[in-house]
C-alpha positions in Angstrom: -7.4 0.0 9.3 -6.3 -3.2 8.1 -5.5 -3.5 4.4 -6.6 -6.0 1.9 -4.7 -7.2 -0.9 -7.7 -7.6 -3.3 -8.8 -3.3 -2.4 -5.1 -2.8 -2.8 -4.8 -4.3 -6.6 -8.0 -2.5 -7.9 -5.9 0.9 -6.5 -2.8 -0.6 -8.5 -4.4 -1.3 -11.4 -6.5 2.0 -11.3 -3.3 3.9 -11.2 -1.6 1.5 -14.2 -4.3 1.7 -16.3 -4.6 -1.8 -16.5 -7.4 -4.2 -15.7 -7.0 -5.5 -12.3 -7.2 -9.5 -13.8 -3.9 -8.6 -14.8 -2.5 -7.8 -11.4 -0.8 -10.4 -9.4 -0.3 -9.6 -5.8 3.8 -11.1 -6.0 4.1 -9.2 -8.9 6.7 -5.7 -8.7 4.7 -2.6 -8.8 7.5 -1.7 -12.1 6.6 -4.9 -13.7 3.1 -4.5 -13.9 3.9 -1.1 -15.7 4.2 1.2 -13.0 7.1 4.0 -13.1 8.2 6.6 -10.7 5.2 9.0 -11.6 2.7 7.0 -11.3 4.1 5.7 -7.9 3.7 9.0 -6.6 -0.1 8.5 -7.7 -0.2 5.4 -6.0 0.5 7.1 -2.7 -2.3 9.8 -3.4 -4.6 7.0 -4.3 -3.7 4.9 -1.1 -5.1 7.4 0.9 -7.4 9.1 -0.7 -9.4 5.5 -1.6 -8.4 3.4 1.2 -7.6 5.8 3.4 -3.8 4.4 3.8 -1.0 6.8 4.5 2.0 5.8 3.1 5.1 7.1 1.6 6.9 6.2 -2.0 10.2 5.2 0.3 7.7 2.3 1.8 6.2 1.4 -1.5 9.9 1.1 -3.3 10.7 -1.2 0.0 8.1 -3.1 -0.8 6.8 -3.1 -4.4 4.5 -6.4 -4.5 0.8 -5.7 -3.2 1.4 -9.0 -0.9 4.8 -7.8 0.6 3.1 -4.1 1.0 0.0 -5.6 2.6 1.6 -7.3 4.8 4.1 -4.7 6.2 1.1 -2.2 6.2 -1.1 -4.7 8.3 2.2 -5.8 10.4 2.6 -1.7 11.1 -1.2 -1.7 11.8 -1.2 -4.2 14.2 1.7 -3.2 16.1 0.1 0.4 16.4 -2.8 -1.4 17.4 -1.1 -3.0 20.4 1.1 -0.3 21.6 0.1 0.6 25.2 -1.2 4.3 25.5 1.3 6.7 26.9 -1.2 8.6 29.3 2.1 10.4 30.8 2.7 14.0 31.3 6.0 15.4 30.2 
């Protein structure tokens, strides 16, 4: 499933408590007022809403909703592409 920044930002700002007009996607998770617990929200939220399974390692890597979209769609679409291994080990 391919994410999308603007789904993304109303998780963010869900999990802030903020309203998401206040959210810019360039903006550092911290910045907008997020901390270390409410990261581990975010990841809860991710999936549970969105149905994206990601860590808080991936989300410190990249904190902005445009840099984490984008590594999530990159991961997406290389998963996407992979050929199927229909071998027998």
């Amino acid at each position: 499933m391919m994410a999308h920044e603007q789904k993304v930002s109303q998780v963010v700002a869900e999990v802030i408590g903020i309203d998401v007009s206040e959210v810019d996607v360039d903006t550092n998770f911290f910045d907008l007022g997020g901390n270390s617990l409410l990261l581990i929200s975010l990841v809860d939220e991710l999936k549970s809403t969105l149905g994206i399974e990601t860590d808080i390692v991936t989300l410190l890597e990249f904190p902005t909703i445009e840099g984490f979209v984008a590594h999530w769609n990159a991961q997406q679409d290389g998963a996407d592409s992979a050929p199927a291994d229909h071998s027998r080990a």
